[in-house]
N, C-alpha and C positions, 0 to 999 in steps of 0.2 A: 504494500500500500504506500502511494505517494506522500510526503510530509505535506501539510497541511501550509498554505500560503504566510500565517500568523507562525508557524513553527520555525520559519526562516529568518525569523529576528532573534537573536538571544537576547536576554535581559539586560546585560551591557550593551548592546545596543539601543534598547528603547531607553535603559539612561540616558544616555548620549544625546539620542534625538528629542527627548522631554527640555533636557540643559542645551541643545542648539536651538529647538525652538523657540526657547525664552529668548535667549538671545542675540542672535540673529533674524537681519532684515527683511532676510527672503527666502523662499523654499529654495531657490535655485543655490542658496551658498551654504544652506543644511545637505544638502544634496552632495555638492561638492569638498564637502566635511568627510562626508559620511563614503562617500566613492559608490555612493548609490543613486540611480534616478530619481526626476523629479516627480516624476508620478508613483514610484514606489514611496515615498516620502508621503505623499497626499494619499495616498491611499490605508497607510500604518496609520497617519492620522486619524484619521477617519474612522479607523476602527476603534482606535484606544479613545477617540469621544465616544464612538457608539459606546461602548464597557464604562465609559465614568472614569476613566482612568488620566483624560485629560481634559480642558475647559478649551473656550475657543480661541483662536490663535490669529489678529489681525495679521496680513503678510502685504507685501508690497510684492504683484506679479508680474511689474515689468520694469526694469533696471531703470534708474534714475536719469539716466542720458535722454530716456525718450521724454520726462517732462520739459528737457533742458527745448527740444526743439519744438519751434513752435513757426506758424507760416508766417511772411511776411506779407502785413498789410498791403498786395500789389492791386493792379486794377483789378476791378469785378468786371468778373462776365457774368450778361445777364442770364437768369435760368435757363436750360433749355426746354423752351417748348415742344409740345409734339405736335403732328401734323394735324389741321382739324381734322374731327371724325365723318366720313362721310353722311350726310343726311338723308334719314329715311321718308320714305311718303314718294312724291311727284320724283319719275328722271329728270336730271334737265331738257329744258325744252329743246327740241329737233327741229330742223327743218320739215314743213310739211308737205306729205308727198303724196303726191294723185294716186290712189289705188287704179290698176287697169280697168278698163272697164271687162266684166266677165258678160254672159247671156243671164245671169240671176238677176243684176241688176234691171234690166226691163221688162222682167216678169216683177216686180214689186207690187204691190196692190195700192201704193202710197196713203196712208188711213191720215186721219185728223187725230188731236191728242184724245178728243173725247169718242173717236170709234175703235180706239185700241182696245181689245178684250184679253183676258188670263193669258191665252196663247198665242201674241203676237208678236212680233219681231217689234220693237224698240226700237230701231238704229234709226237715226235723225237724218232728212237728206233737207242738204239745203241748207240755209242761212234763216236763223230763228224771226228775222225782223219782216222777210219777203214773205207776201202772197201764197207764194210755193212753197212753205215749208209744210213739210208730213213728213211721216214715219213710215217705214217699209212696209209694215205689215204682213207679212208672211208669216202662215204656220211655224209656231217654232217647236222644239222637242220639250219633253218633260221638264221641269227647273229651270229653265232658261229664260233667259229674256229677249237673246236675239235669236235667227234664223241660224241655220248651218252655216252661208255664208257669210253672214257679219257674224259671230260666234269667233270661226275662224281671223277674220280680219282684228278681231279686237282681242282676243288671246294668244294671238300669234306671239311669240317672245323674241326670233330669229334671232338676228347676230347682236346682244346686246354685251 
């Protein structure tokens, strides 16, 4: 059976380390007292608090030189920003572009806003302020608001 991690300190040594701790600034120069690592050091600690056998031990865990430096007041740069986040909702506007004309389009039945019924095509033709504006009108499928062919035209995604 392997000795036990605590079995690896003799008694003259946890003397040792009880009287370097008291006295000494930092774990690193108990450490180098002792010709044992810094983390074997923290961790014998740590044991003999857990047992009561030691009380707690302020240390300084990084050599003195690094409070010595300090930056010099030179210019500030300003934060860096990140890129705005792209916004969701509307693309940006496109140029607008003549759909071809298909054979669907003069088959339209062209309805007024108040002879649209459940299942008619919605798609606007025209300019809302002229004489001639209506709505397609065509049969459309079940849930839908436009025809096959506006359907198509207005969910199309292509090369976005």
């Amino acid at each position: 059976m392997s000795p036990h991690r605590s079995d690896l300190w003799t008694s003259e040594q946890e003397a040792q380390l009880l009287k370097l701790a008291a006295t000494a600034p930092r774990i690193v120069d108990v450490a180098d007292a002792m010709d044992k690592t810094r983390n074997s050091i923290v961790g014998k600690l740590a044991r003999m608090r857990r047992n009561g056998q030691v009380g707690e031990i302020e240390w300084s865990l990084r050599p003195n030189r690094y409070k010595a430096l300090k930056r010099s007041p030179g210019p500030r740069m300003p934060p860096h920003q990140p890129p705005p986040k792209p916004r969701r909702g509307l693309p940006p506007p496109r140029e607008p572009m003549q759909p071809e004309p298909t054979p669907e389009i003069f088959t339209m039945r062209r309805l007024a806003l108040l002879e649209l019924g459940p299942r008619t095509c919605r798609w606007p033709v025209g300019d809302v302020g002229e004489p001639t504006f209506c709505f397609c009108g065509n049969e459309t499928d079940r849930d839908r608001v436009y025809c096959t062919v506006h359907h198509v035209v207005a969910y199309y995604r292509g090369n976005r």
